[in-house]
Structures are given as C-alpha cells and as structure tokens.
Short mmCIF file of the C-alpha atoms (twelve columns), coordinates in Angstrom:
data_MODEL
# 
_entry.id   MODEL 
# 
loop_
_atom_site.group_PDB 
_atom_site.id 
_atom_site.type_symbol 
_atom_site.label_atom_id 
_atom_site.label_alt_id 
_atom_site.label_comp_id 
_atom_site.label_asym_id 
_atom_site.label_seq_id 
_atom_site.Cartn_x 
_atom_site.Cartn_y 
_atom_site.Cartn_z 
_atom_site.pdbx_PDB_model_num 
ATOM 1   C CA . UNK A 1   -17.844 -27.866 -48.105 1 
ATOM 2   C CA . UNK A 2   -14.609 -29.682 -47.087 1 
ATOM 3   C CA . UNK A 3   -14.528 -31.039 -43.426 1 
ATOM 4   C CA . UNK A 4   -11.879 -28.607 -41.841 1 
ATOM 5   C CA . UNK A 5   -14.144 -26.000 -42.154 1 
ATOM 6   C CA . UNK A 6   -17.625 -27.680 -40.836 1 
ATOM 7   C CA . UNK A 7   -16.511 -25.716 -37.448 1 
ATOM 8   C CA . UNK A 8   -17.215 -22.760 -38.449 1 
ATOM 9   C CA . UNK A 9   -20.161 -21.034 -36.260 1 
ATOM 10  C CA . UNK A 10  -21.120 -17.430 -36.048 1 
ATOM 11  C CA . UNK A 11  -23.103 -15.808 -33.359 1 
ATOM 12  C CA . UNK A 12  -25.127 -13.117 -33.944 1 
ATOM 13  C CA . UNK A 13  -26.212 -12.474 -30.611 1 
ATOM 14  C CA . UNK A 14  -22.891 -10.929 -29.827 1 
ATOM 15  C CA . UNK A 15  -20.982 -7.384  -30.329 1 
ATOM 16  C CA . UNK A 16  -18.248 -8.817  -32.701 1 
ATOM 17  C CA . UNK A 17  -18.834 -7.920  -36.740 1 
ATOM 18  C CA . UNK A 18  -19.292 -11.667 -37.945 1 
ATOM 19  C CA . UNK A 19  -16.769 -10.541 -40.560 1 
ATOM 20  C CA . UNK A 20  -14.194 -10.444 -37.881 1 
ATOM 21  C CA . UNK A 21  -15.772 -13.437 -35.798 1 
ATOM 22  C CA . UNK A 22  -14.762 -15.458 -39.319 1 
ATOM 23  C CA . UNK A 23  -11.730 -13.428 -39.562 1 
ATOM 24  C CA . UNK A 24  -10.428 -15.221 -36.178 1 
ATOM 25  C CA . UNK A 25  -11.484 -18.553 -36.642 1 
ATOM 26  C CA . UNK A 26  -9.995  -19.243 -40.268 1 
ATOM 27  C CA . UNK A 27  -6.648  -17.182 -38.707 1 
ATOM 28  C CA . UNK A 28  -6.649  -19.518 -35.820 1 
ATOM 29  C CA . UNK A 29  -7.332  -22.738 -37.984 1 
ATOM 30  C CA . UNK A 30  -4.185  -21.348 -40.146 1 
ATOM 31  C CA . UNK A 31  -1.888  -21.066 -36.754 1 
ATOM 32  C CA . UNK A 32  -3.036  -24.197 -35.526 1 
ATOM 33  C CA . UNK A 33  -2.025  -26.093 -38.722 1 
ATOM 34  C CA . UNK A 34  -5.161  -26.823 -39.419 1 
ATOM 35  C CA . UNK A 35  -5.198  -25.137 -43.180 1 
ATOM 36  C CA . UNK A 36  -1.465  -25.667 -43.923 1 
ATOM 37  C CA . UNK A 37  0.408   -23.893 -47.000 1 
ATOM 38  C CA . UNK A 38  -0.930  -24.844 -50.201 1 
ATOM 39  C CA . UNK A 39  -4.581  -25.580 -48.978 1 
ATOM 40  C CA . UNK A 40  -7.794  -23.460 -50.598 1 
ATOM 41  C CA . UNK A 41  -10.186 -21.822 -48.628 1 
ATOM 42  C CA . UNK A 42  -13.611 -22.090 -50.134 1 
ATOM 43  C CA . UNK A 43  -15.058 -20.325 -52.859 1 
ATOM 44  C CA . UNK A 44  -16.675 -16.993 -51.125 1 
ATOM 45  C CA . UNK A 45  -20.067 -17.413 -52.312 1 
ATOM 46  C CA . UNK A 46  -20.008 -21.267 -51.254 1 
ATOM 47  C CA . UNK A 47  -19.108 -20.436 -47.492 1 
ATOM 48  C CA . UNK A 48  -21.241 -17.412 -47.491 1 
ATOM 49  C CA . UNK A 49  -24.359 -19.918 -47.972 1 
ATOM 50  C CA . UNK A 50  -22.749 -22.629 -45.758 1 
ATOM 51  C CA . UNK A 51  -22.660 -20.097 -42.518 1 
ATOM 52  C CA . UNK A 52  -25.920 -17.671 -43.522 1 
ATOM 53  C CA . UNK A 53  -24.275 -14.654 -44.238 1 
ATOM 54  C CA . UNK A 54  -23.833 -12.428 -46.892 1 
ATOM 55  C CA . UNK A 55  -21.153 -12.531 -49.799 1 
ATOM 56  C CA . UNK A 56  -19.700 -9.211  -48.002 1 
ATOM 57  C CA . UNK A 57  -19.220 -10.636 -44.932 1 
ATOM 58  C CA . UNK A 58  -16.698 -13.507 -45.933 1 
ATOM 59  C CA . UNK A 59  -14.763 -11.087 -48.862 1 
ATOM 60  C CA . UNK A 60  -13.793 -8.807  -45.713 1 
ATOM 61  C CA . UNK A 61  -12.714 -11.623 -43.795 1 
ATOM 62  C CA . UNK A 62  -10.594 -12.887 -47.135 1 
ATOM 63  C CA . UNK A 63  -9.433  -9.738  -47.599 1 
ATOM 64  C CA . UNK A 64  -8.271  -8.597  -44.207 1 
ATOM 65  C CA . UNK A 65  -6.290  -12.282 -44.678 1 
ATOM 66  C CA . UNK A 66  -4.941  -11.164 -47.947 1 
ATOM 67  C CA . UNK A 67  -3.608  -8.120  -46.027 1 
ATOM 68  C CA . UNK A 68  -1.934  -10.172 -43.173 1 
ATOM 69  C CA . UNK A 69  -0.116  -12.233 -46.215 1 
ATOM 70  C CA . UNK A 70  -1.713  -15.398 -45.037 1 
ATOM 71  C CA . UNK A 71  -3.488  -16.303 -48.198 1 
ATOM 72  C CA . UNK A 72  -3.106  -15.166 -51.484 1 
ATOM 73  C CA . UNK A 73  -4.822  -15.507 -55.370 1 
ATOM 74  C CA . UNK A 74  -8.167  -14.350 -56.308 1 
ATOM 75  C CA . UNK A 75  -8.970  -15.323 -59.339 1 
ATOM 76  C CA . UNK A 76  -10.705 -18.796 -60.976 1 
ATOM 77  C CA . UNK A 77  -8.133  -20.937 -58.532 1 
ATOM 78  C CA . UNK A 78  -9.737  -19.158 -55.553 1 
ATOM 79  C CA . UNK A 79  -7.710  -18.268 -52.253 1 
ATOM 80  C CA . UNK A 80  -4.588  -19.949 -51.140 1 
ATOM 81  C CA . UNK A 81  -2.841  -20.514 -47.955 1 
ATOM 82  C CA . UNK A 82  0.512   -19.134 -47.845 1 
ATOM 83  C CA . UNK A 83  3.135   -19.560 -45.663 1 
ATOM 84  C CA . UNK A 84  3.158   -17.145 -42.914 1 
ATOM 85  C CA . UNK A 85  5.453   -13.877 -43.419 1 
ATOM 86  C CA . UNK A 86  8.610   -14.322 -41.011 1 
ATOM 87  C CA . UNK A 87  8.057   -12.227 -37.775 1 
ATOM 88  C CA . UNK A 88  9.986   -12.263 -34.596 1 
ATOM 89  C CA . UNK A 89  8.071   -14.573 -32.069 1 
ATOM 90  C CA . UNK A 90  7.381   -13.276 -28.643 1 
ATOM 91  C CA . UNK A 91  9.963   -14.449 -25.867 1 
ATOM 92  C CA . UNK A 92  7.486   -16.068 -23.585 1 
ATOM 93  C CA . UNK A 93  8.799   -19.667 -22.626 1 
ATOM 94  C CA . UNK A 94  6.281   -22.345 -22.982 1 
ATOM 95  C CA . UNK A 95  5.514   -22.313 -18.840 1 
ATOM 96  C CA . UNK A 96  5.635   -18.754 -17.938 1 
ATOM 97  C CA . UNK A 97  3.041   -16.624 -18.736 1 
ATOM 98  C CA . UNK A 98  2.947   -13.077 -19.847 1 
ATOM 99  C CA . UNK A 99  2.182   -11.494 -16.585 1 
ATOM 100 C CA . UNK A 100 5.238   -13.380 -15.164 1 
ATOM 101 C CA . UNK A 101 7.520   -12.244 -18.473 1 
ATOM 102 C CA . UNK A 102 6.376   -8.438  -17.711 1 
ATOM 103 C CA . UNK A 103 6.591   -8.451  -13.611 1 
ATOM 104 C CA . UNK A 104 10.268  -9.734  -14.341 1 
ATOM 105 C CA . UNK A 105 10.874  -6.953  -16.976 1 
ATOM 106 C CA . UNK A 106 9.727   -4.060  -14.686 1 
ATOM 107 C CA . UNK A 107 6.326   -3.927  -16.597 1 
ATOM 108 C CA . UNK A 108 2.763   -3.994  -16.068 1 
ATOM 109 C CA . UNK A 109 1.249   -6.367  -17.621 1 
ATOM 110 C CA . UNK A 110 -2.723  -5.212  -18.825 1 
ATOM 111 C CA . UNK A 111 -5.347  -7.555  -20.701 1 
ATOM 112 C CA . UNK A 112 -8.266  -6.553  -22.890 1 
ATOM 113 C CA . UNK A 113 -10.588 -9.244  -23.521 1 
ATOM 114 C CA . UNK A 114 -11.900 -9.978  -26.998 1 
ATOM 115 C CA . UNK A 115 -13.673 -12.703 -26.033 1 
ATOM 116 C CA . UNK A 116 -15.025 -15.192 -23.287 1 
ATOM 117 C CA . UNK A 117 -17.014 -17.978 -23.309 1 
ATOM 118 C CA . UNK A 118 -17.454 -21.661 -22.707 1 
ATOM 119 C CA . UNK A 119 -17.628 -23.676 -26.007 1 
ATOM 120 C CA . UNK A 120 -17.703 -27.066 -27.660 1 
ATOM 121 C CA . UNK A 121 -15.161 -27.341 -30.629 1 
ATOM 122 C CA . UNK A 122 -14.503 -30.944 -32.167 1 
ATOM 123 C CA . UNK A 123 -11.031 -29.582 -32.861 1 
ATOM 124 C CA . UNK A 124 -10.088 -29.001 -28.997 1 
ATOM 125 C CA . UNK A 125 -11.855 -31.799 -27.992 1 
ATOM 126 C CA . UNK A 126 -9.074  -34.376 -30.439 1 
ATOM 127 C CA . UNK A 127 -6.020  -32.264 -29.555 1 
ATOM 128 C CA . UNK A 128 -7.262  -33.109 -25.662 1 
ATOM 129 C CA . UNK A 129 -8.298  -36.296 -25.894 1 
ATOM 130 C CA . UNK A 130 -11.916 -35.565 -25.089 1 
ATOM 131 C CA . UNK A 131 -15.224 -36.155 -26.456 1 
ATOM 132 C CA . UNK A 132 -16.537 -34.542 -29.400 1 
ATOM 133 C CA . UNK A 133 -19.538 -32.605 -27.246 1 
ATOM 134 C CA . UNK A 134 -16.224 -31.910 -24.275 1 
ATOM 135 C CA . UNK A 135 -16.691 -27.949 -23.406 1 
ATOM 136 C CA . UNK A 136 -13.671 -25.470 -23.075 1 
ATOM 137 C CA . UNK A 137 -13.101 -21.781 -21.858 1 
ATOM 138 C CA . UNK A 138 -12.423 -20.178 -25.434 1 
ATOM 139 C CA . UNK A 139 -10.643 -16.758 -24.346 1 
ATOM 140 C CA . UNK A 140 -9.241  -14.539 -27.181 1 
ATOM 141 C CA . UNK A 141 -7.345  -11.531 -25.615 1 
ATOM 142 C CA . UNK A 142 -4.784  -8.721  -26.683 1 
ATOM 143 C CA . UNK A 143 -2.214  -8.775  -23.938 1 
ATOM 144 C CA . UNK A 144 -0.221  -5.354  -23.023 1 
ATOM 145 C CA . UNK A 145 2.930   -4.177  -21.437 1 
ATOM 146 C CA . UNK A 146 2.908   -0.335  -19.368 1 
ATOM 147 C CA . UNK A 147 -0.386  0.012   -21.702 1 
ATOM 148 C CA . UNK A 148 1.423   -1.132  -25.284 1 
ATOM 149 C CA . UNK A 149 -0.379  -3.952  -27.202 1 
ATOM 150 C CA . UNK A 150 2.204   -6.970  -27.147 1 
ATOM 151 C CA . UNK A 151 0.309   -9.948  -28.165 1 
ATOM 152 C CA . UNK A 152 -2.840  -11.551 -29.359 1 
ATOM 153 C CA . UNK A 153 -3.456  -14.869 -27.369 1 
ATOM 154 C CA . UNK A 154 -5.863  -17.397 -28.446 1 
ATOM 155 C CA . UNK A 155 -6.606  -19.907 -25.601 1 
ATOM 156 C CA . UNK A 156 -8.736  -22.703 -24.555 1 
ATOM 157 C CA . UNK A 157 -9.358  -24.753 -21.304 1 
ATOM 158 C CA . UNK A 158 -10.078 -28.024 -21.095 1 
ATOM 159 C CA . UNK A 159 -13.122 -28.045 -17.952 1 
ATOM 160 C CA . UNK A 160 -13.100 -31.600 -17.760 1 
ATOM 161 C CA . UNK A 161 -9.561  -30.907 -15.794 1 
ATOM 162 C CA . UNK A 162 -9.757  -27.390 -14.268 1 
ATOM 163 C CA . UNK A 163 -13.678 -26.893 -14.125 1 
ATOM 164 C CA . UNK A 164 -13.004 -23.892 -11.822 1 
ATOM 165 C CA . UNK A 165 -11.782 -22.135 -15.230 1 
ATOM 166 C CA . UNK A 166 -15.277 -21.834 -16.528 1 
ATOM 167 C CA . UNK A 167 -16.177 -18.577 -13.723 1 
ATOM 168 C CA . UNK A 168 -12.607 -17.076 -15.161 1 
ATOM 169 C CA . UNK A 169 -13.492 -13.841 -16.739 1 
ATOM 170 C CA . UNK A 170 -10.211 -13.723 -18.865 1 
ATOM 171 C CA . UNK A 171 -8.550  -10.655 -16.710 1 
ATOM 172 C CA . UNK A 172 -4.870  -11.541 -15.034 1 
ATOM 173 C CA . UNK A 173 -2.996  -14.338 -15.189 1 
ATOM 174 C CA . UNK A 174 -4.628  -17.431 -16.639 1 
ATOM 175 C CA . UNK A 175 -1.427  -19.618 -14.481 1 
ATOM 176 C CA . UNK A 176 -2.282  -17.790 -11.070 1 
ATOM 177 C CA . UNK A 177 -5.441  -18.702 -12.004 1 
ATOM 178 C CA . UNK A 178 -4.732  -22.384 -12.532 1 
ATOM 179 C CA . UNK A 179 -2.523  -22.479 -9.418  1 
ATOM 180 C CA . UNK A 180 -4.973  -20.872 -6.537  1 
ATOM 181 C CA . UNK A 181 -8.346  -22.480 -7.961  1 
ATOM 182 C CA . UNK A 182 -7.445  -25.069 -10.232 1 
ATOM 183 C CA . UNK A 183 -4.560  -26.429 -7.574  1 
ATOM 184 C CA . UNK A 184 -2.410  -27.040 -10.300 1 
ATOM 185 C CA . UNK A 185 1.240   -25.997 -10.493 1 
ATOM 186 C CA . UNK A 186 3.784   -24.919 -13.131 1 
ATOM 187 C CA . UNK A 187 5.361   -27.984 -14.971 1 
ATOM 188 C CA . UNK A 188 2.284   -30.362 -13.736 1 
ATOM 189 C CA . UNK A 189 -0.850  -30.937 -15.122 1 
ATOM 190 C CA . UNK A 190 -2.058  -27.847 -16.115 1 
ATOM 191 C CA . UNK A 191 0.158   -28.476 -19.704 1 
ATOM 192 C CA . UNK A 192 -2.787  -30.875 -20.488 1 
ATOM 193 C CA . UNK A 193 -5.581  -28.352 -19.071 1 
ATOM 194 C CA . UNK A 194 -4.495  -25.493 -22.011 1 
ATOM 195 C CA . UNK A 195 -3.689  -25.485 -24.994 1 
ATOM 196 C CA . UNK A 196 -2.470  -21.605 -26.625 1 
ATOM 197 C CA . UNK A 197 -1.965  -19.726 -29.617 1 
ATOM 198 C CA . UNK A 198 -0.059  -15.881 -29.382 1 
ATOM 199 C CA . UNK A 199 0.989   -13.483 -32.561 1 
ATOM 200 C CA . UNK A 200 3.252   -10.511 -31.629 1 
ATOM 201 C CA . UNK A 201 1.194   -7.303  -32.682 1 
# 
C-alpha cells in the first residue's frame, strides 16, 4: 500500500457510512495536493483489505469520486487522479471568515456540522511543524447563507497553539472563536493555529 494513503482510518463507532468517511478523506488528500493529477489510487480490493472493509464500501467511495470528475479509468490501469473540473471559488479572503463574508452581505450565516473531533493526523502534524502523535480539532462542516448550502469547509486546529479550540463544538465562527478564547487576533498568530480547505456546493 503506498505511503500517502497509510492515513487512512475508519471509525465504526460513529453515524457516518464508512463509504462516505473514505469518500472525505481521499477528497481531502486530493484538495490538499496530497494525490496530485496523474497519481493512482489503489486497486479496490487492495485498500478494501488494508482498512477492513468490504469491496462495496471503497467502489462507492470510487465511484461517488468518478462522479465529482476527480478521478477517472476503471479498467486494468485502475483509478486516476484527474485534474479538478474548473468551478468558481468562493469569495472568502484568506482572513475573513464566512460568518464575517455573510454579516457584510446582509445574510445569515448557518453551520451544520458533519463532523467534530480531536485527532492525530501525521499529515497536519508536518504542514504545522508538530510532532507526529500532535492532536488537532478536525471539523468538517457545510456552511449556509439565509438557509442555502454555500460551502463545504474542511478544517483543523493545531491545540498545541489554541488548546481552548478542543471544547469548540464547530457552531459559529471558528475566528470569534479564536479571538475571545484563544486571544488571538486577525492577521496574528492564529494563521499558524488553522489550516482550511472549502469547495463551493
């Protein structure tokens, strides 16, 4: 099993299909760069063993990535990363958040949490600098405007910096958040504290 994809874990023990659990982590490793155009995703029945799961359970997350148009093939050469189908990319500058964007625009901004909890990810911990066994808030969340679904935001926190993060339950702002029990302020440190993926829906 190449290396990129020894991070993939599946829990059980929660509400989420583990197709879809898979789904999100291969999309995310695609946004992130990690599996860049070109690159094969392992055979189904080969990652299927590697995680514990059934056969089924990886072809739906291959195929719901085959209907995104971020992979492609099928056959003997196995699935390939494509590059990612243009798309207009939301307008959020890189220190305002959404809830700012939407108070500004006359909206109400709304959150639905997907997911929150406090993990260890070897991938985090090298894009912050931290050791390998460093935990994170991991919060994956559709963002919405006067009730509409705008965005899907994958984010992590780096608790070694902002360990008041880790009682966050993912609703509101995560920069108010920062700023009243973090202490941190727009343009400071907190650019080090998060690091954030978001896809318009």
């Amino acid at each position: 099993m190449p290396e990129e994809f020894a991070s993939l874990q599946l829990n059980t023990e929660i509400s989420q299909p583990l197709w879809r659990q898979l789904y999100m982590q291969l999309d995310d490793m695609l946004n992130s760069g990690v599996l860049r155009e070109g690159a094969s995703l392992p055979p189904e029945r080969d990652l299927a063993e590697a995680l514990g799961v059934s056969r089924s359970t990886v072809k739906r997350s291959y195929d719901q990535l085959r209907h995104d148009q971020r992979v492609g093939g099928r056959g003997r050469g196995g699935s390939v990363v494509r590059r990612p189908p243009e798309r207009v990319a939301p307008t959020l500058g890189p220190l305002r958040g959404f809830t700012e964007e939407m108070r500004e625009l006359g909206k109400v901004a709304t959150t639905r949490v997907l997911e929150c909890a406090i993990v260890s990810d070897r991938r985090m911990a090298s894009i912050f600098q931290r050791p390998s066994n460093a935990q994170f808030l991991h919060v994956a969340r559709v963002r919405e405007a006067d009730g509409v679904p705008m965005t899907r935001e994958l984010a992590w926190y780096d608790l070694t910096l902002a360990p008041d993060m880790a009682t966050w339950d993912g609703s509101g702002s995560a920069y108010e958040r920062l700023r009243a029990f973090c202490k941190l302020e727009l343009g400071g440190a907190e650019q080090s504290v998060e690091a954030i993926l978001s896809s318009p829906l």
